[in-house]
LUMSELO-609809 format. One record per residue (C-alpha): residue number from 1; x, y, z. Coordinates in steps of 0.001 Angstrom, whole numbers. Each point is the difference from the previous one (the first is absolute). Layout:
BEGIN
PT  pos       c1       c2       c3
PT  NUM        X        Y        Z
...
//
This chain:
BEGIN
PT  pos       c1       c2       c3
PT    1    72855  -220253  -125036
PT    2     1585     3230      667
PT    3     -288     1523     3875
PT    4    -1573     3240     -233
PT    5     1217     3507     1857
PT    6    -2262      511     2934
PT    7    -1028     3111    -2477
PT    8     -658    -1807    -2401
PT    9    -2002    -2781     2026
PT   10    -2188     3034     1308
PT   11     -837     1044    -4099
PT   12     -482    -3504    -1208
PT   13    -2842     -320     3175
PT   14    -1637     3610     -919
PT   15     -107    -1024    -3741
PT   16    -1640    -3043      967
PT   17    -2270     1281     2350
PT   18     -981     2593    -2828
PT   19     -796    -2935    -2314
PT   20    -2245    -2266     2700
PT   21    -1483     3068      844
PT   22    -1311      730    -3675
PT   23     -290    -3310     -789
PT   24    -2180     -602     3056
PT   25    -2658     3240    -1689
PT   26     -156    -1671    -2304
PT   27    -1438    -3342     1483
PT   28     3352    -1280    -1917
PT   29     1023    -2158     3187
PT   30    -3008     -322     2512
PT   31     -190    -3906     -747
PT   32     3529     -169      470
PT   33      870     1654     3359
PT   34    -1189    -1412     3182
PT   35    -1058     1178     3133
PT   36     1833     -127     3795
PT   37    -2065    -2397     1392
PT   38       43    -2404    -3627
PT   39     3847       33      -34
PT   40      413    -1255     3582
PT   41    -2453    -2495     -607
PT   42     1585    -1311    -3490
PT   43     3849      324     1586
PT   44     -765     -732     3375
PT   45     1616     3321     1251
PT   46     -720     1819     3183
PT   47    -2556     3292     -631
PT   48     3572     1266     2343
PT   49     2527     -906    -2542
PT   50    -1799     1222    -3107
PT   51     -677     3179     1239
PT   52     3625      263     1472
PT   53     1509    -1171    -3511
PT   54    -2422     3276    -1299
PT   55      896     2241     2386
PT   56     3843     -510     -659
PT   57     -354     -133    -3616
PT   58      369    -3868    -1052
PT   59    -2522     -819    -2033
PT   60    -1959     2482    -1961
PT   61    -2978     1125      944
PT   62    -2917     2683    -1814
PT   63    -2565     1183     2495
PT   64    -3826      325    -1215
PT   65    -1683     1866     2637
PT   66      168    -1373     2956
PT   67     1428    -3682    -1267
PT   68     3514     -830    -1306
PT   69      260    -2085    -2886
PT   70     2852    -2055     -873
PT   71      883    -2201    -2828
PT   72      488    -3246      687
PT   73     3139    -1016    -2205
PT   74     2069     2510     2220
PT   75     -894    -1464     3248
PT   76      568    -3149    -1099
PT   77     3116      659    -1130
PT   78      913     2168     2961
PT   79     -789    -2717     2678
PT   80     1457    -2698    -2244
PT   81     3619     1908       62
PT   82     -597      762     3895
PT   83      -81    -4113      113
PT   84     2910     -954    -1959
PT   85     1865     2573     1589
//
């Protein structure tokens, strides 16, 4: 896979954003994205760590009110490189 510009990183995030965002109106993805506290039960991550992997832009996150959702393939996959690496 190709490494992205940090620019183009930034647009590829906004795009998707964009698309959760509508998708999520939509009802599209509400049985797919999980909540804070159900995604450190399931991967046994501290309420700490998934909040600092949000706040620095690591996995992707779309905020409904006052919860953030998040879908659970990218965490997964997120803490499962953070492992092997």
């Amino acid at each position: 896979m190709k490494n992205l510009t940090p620019e183009q990183e930034t647009i590829k995030e906004a795009v998707l954003g964009d698309i959760l965002q509508a998708l999520l109106q939509q009802n599209a993805l509400t049985p797919f994205l999980l909540r804070s506290r159900q995604i450190v039960s399931i991967f046994r991550v501290s309420p700490q760590h998934l909040c600092w992997m949000r706040e620095n832009g690591i996995v992707p996150v779309v905020k409904e009110g006052r919860s953030f959702l998040y879908n659970p393939m990218d965490v997964f996959g997120i803490l499962a490189d953070q492992t092997l690496n």
